[in-house]
C-alpha positions as CSV (number, residue, x, y, z in Angstrom):
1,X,-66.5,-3.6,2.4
2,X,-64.5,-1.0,4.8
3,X,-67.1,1.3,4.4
4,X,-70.8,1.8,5.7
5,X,-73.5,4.2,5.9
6,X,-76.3,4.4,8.9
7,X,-78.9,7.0,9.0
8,X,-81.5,7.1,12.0
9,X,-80.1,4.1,13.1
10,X,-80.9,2.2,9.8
11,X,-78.2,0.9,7.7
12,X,-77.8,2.2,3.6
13,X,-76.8,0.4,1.1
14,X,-73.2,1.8,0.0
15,X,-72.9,1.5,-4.5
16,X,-69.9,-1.0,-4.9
17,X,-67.4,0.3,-7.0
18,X,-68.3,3.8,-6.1
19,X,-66.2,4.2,-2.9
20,X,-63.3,6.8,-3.2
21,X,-61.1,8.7,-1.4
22,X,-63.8,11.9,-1.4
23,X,-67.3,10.4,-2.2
24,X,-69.1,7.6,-2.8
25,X,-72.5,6.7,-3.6
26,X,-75.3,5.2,-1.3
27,X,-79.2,4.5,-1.2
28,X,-80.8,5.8,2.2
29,X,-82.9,3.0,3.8
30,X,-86.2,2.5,3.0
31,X,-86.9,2.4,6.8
32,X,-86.3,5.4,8.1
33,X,-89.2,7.9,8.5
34,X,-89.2,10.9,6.8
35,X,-88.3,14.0,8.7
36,X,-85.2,15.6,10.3
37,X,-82.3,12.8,11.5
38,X,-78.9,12.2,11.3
39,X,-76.1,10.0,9.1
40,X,-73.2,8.4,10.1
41,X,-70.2,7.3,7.8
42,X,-68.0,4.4,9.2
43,X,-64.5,3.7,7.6
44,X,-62.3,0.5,8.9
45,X,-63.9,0.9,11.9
46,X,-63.6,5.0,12.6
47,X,-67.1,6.8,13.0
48,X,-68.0,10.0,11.4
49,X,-69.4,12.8,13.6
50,X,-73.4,12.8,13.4
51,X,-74.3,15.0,10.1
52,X,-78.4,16.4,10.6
53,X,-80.5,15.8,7.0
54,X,-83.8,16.0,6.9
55,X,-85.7,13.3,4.7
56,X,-88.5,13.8,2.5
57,X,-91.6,11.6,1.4
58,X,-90.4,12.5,-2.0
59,X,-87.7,14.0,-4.1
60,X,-87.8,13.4,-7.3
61,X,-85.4,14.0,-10.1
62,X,-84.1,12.2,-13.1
63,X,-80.7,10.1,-13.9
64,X,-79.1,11.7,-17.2
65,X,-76.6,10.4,-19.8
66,X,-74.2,12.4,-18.3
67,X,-74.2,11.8,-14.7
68,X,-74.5,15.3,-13.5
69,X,-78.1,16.0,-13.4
70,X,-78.9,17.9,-16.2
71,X,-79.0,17.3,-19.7
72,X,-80.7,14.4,-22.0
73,X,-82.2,12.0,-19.7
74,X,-81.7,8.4,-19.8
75,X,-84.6,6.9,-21.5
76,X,-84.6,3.7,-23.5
77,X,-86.6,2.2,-26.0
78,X,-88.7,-1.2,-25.5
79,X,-85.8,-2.7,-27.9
80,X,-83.4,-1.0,-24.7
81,X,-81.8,1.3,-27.1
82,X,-80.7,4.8,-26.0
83,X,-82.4,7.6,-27.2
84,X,-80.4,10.6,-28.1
85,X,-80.0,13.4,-30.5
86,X,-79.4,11.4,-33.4
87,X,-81.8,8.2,-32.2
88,X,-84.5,10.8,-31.2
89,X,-87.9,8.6,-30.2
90,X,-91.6,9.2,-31.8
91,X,-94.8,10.3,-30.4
92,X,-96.4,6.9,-29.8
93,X,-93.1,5.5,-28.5
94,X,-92.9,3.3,-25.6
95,X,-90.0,4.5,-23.2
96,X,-88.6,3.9,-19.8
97,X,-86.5,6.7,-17.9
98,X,-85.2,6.2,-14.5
99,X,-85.3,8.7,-11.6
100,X,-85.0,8.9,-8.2
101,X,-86.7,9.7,-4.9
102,X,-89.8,8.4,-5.9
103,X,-90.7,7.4,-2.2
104,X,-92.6,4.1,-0.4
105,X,-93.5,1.3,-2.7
106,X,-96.3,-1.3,-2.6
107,X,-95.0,-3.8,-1.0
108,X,-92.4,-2.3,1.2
109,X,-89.3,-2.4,-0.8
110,X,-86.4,-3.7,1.4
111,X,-82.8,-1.2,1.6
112,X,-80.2,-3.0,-0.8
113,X,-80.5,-5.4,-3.8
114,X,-84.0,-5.9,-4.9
115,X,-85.3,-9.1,-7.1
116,X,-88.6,-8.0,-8.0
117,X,-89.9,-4.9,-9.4
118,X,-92.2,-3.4,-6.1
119,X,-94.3,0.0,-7.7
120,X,-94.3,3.1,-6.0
121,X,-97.7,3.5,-3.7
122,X,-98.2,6.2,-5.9
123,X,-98.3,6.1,-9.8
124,X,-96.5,9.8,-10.4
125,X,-96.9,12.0,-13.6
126,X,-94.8,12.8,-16.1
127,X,-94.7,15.6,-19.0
128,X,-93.0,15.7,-22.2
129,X,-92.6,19.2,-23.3
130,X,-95.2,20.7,-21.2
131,X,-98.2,17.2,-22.3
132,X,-99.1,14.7,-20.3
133,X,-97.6,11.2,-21.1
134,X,-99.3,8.2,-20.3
135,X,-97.6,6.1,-17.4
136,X,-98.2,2.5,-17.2
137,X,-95.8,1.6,-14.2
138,X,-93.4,2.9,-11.6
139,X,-91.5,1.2,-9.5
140,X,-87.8,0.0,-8.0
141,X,-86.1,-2.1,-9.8
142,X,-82.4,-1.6,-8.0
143,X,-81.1,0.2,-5.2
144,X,-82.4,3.5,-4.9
145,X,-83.6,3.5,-8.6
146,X,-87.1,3.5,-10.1
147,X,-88.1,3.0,-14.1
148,X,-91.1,4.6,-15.1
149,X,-92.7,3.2,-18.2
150,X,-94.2,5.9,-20.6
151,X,-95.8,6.6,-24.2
152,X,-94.5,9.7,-25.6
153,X,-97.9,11.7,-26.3
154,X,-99.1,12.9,-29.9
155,X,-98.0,16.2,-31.6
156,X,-94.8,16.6,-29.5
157,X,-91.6,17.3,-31.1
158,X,-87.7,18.4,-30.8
159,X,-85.8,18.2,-27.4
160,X,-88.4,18.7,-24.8
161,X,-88.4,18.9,-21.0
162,X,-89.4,15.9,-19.1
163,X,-90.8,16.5,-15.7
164,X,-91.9,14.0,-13.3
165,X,-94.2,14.5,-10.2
166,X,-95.4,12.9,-7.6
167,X,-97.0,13.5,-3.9
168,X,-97.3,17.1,-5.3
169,X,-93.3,17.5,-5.4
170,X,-91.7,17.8,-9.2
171,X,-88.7,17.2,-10.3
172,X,-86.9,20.6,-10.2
173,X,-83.2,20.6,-12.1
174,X,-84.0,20.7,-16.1
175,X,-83.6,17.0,-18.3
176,X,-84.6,16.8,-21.7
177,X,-86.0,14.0,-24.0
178,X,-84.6,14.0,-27.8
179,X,-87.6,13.9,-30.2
180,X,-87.4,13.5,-34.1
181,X,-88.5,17.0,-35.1
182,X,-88.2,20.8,-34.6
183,X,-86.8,21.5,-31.2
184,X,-86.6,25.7,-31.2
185,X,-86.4,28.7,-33.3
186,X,-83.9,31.3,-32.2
187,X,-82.1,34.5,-33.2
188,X,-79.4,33.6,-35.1
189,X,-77.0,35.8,-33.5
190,X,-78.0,35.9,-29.9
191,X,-79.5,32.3,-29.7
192,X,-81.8,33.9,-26.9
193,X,-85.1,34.2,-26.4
194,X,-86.4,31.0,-28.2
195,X,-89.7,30.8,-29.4
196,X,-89.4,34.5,-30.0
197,X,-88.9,36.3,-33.7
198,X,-89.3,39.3,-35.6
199,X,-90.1,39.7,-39.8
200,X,-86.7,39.9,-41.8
201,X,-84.7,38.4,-38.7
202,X,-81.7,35.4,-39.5
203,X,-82.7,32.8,-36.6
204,X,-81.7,29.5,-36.1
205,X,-83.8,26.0,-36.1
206,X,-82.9,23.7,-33.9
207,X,-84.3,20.1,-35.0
208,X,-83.4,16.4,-34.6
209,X,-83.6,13.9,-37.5
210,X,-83.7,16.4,-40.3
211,X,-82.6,13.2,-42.3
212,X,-79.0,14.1,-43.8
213,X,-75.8,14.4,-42.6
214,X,-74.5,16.9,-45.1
215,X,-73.7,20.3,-44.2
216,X,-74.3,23.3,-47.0
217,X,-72.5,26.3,-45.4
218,X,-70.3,28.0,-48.0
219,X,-71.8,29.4,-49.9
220,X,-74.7,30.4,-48.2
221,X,-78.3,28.8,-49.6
222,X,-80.1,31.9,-49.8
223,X,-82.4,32.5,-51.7
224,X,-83.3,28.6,-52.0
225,X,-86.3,27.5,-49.8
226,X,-85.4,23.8,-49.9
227,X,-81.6,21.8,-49.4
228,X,-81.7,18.0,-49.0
229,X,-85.9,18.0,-48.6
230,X,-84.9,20.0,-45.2
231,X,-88.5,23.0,-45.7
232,X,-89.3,25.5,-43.2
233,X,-92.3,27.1,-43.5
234,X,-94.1,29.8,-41.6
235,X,-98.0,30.2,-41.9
236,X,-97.3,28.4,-45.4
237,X,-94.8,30.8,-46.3
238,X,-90.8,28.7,-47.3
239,X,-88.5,30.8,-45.5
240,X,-85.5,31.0,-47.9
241,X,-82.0,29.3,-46.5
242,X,-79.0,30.5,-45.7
243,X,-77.1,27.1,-44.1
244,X,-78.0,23.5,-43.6
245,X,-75.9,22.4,-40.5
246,X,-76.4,18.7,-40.1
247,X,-73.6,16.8,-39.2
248,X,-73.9,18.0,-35.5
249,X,-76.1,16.2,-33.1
250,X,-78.0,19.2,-32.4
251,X,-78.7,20.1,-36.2
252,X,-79.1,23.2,-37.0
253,X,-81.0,25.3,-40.2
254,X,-80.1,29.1,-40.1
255,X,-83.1,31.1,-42.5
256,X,-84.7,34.4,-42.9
257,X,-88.1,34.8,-41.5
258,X,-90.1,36.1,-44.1
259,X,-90.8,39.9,-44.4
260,X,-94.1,39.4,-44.8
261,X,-95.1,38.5,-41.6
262,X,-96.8,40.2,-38.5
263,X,-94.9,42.2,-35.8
264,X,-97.4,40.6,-33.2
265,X,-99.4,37.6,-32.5
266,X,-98.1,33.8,-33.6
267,X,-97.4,32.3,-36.4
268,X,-97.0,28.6,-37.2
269,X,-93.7,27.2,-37.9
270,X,-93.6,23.6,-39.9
271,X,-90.3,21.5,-40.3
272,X,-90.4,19.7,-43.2
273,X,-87.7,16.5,-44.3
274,X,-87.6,14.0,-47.3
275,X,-88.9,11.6,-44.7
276,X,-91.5,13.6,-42.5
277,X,-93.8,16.6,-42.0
278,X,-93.7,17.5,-38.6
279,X,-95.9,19.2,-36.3
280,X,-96.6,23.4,-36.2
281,X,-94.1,24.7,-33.4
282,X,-95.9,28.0,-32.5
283,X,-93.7,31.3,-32.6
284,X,-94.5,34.7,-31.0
285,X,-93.8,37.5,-32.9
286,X,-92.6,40.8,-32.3
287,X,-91.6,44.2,-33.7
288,X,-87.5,43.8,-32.8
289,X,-85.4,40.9,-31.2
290,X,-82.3,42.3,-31.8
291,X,-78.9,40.1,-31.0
292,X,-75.4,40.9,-31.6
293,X,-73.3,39.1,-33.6
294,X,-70.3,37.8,-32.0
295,X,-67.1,37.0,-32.0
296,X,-65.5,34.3,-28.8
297,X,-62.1,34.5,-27.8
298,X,-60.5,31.1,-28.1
299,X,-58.4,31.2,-24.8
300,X,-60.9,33.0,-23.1
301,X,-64.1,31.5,-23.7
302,X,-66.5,33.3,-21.7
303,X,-65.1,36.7,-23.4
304,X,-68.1,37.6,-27.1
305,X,-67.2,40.3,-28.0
306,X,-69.7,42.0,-30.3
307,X,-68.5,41.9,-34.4
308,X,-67.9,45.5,-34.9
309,X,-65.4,46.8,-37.8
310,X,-64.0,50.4,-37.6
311,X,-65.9,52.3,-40.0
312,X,-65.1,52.4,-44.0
313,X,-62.4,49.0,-43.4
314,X,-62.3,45.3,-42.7
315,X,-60.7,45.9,-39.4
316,X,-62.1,44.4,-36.6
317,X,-62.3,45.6,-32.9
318,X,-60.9,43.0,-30.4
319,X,-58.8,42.8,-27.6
320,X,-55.2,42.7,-28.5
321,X,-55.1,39.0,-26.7
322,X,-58.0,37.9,-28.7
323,X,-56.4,39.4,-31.8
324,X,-53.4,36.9,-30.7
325,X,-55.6,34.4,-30.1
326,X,-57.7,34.2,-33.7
327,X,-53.7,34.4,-35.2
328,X,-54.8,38.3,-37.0
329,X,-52.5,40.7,-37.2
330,X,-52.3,43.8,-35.0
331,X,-53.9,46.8,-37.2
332,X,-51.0,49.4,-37.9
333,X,-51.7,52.8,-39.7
334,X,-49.8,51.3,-42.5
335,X,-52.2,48.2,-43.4
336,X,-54.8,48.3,-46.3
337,X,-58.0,49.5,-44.6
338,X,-59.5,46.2,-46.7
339,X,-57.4,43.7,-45.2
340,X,-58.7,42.0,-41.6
341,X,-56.9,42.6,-38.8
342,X,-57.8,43.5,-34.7
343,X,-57.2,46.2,-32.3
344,X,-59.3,47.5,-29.5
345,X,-61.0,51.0,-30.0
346,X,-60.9,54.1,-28.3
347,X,-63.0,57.0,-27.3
348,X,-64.1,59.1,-30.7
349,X,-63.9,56.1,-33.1
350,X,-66.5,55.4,-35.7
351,X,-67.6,51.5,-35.7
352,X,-70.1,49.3,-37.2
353,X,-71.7,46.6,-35.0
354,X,-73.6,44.3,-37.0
355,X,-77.0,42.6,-35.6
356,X,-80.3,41.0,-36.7
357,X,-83.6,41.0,-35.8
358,X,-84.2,45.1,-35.6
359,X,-87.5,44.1,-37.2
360,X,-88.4,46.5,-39.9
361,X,-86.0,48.3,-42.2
362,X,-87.9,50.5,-45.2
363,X,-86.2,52.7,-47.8
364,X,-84.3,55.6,-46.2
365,X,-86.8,54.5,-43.0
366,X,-90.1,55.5,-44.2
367,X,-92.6,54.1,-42.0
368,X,-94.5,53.7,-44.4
369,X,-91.9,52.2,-46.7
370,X,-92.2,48.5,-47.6
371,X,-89.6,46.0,-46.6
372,X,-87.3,43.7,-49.1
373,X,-89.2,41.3,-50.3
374,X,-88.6,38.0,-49.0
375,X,-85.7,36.1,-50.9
376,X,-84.6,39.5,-52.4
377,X,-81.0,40.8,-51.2
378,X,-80.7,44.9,-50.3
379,X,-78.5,46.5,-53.1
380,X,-74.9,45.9,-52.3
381,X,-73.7,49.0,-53.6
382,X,-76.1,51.0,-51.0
383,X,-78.7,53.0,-54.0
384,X,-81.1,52.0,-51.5
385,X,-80.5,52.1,-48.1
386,X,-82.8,50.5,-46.1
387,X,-83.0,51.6,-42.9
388,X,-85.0,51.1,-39.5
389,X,-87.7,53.8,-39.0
390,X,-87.0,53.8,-35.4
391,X,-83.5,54.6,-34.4
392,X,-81.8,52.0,-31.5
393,X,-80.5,53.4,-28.7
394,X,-77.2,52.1,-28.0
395,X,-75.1,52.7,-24.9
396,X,-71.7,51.6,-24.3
397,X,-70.0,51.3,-20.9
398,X,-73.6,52.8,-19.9
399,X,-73.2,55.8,-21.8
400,X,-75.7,56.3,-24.6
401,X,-73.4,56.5,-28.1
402,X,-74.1,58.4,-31.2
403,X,-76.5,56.5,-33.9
404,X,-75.5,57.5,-37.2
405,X,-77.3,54.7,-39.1
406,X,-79.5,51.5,-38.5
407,X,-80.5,49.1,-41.0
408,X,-79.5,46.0,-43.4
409,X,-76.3,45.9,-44.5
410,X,-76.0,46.8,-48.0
411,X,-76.0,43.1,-50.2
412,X,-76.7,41.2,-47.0
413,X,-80.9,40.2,-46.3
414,X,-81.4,40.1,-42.8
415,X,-77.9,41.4,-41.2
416,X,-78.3,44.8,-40.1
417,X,-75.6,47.5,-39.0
418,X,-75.7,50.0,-36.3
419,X,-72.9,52.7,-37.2
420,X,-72.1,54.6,-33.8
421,X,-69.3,56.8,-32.4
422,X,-67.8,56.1,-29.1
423,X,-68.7,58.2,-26.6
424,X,-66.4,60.5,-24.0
425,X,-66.1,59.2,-20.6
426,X,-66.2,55.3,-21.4
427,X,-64.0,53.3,-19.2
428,X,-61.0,51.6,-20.8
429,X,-61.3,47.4,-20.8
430,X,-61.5,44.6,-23.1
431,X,-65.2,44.0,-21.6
432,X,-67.1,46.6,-21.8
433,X,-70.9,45.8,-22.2
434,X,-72.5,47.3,-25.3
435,X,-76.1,47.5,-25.1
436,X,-78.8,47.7,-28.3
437,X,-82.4,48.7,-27.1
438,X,-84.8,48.8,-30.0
439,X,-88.6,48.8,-29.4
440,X,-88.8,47.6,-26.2
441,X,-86.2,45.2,-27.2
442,X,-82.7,44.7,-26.0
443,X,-79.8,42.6,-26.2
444,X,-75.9,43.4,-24.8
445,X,-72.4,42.0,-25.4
446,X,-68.5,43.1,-25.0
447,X,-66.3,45.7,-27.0
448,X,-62.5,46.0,-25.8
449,X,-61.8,50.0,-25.5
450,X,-58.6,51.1,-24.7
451,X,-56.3,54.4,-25.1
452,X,-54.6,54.2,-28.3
453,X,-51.2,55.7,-28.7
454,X,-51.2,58.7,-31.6
């Protein structure tokens, strides 16, 4: 009640319940035309100085489940359920979302509380992953925010953007609708480039309703092309699987793409569950996506390093705080070269960064070689080393490091391992970028380097 908003003169309506000490919500009036002007706060009486905004026709943008303007919009079912991750809609669902900055109305709708639904004087647009959804009705139905009534349209599936547009401005920050079905495909290790694969890569499916909550992580699947009716196929082909993570609300299948496949061109991609067979999702292919496997410090969670392993041992190179962190020992010259441990490298040192997604890998890289057959495993004890015909470049700290082998680890389909030296001349850190390039390909995370004492 102390507090009041006035812009061009016009009063707002101030949100009860929203007022404190630093910000509060309030609708701008209706009745002021757009353009540039000014807004006033008044507290107990005290005026603001004059603060210049300029308004616009329209601004549109979306109100999410999480009240910070991105994320899974709010969209409810004709019943007025919530629709998330695990209560994804249908195509052929009726839906309402609510947004704002819609603009005028027909009739004029009045600043403040608001009885009757007034539509906006233009019916906008909306999209659901990129396809245009029907849109019945638009309009205000309380201060400062409009419902628009949809149908989500055929042969859309998975999390998908949902953009609106009207008086040819579009909502600009990124919302998503949750859809029963597959959502993405991405490398496994990276999780970049979605939509993007390479034959013989481990990537990730990202799907909604795959119709179990069971996980099946240890031990892995592979070479089974099927775990609680949860299918993936690509051009036909089952791609065999190596976990089944559904428990999480953004469920998860990790799987080899098959061998077989192109370098180039698309391929379909087909989620299948005991309860549905869901639309092709359309995947480019390519020669390489590589992606480092990582590792992220639990105190310092913006630190990934990549999973490297000095060479012939299980230890690991980390940061000695991240080798705190994961509760490892410290590697000493004294420790079994097969026991797991973590200690930053240093200039000279032999490692093994593991990867996926180099793209081809032949025996003893013969370009003409054929790959592992799809559901086959590369011999563990390395008689046949299959290896990629083109070498990577690596570089680390910016200076290009010695390749002495690229290719699938030995007993391990799809997980490949780049043995390299350090190089002279790299600087000393815990985050020093380490870079894979690989047919026009390239992905980069963190090694710790640091002087080691003798």
């Amino acid at each position: 009640a102390n507090v009041s908003v006035a812009v061009g003169g016009k009063p707002g309506y101030v949100y009860p319940n929203t007022v404190i000490p630093t910000q509060f919500a309030v609708e701008l009036p209706f009745e002021v035309a757009p353009g540039a002007t000014t807004l006033i706060v008044t507290v107990s009486g005290a005026q603001s100085a004059a603060f210049n905004i300029t308004l616009a026709t329209y601004a549109p943008s979306f109100f999410t489940q999480n009240s910070v303007g991105s994320g899974l919009a709010s969209v409810l079912t004709a019943a007025g359920n919530l629709v998330t991750l695990t209560a994804p809609a249908h195509p052929g669902d009726a839906l309402s979302t609510y947004a704002a900055g819609l603009g005028p109305t027909s009739p004029p709708t009045a600043t403040g509380l608001t009885t009757t639904p007034n539509k906006t004087a233009t019916l906008p647009t909306l999209t659901v992953g990129g396809v245009l959804a029907t849109v019945p009705f638009a309009g205000v139905v309380a201060p400062g925010e409009y419902q628009i009534n949809f149908t989500v349209p055929a042969n859309v599936q998975g999390t998908q953007p949902l953009v609106v547009a009207i008086g040819g401005v579009s909502s600009s920050t990124a919302v998503t609708v949750a859809l029963a079905g597959l959502s993405a495909v991405a490398n496994n290790a990276s999780f970049a480039s979605p939509g993007t694969a390479s034959p013989g890569a481990i990537v990730s499916v990202f799907a909604n309703s795959l119709g179990t909550t069971t996980d099946h992580l240890s031990p892995v699947l592979f070479p089974s092309i099927k775990s609680e009716g949860v299918q993936v196929t690509f051009n036909g082909t089952a791609a065999p699987l190596f976990h089944l993570v559904a428990s999480t609300t953004q469920q998860q299948v990790d799987l080899l793409v098959p061998t077989e496949l192109p370098a180039g061109g698309t391929v379909n991609v087909q989620l299948t569950t005991s309860a549905a067979l869901y639309p092709n999702y359309t995947l480019t292919m390519v020669p390489a996506n590589p992606g480092f496997y990582r590792i992220q410090d639990p105190k310092v969670t913006t630190r990934f390093n990549v999973i490297a392993q000095f060479a012939n041992t299980a230890w690991l190179v980390l940061p000695v705080s991240t080798t705190a962190a994961l509760g490892l020992p410290a590697c000493s010259s004294g420790r079994n070269p097969l026991s797991v441990c973590g200690q930053p490298a240093t200039i000279g040192d032999y490692l093994v960064l593991y990867a996926t997604g180099l793209g081809l890998a032949t025996p003893g890289g013969d370009p003409n070689g054929k790959p592992v057959a799809t559901g086959s495993v590369p011999p563990a004890d390395g008689s046949v080393l299959y290896e990629t015909p083109t070498t990577p470049v690596v570089t680390v700290g910016g200076i290009p490091a010695k390749v002495l082998f690229s290719g699938l680890a030995p007993g391990f389909p799809g997980e490949y391992q780049i043995d390299i030296q350090i190089p002279s001349g790299v600087a000393n850190g815990d985050d020093v970028p380490v870079k894979i390039t690989i047919l026009g390909a390239s992905d980069t995370a963190t090694i710790s380097i640091q002087a080691r004492a003798n």
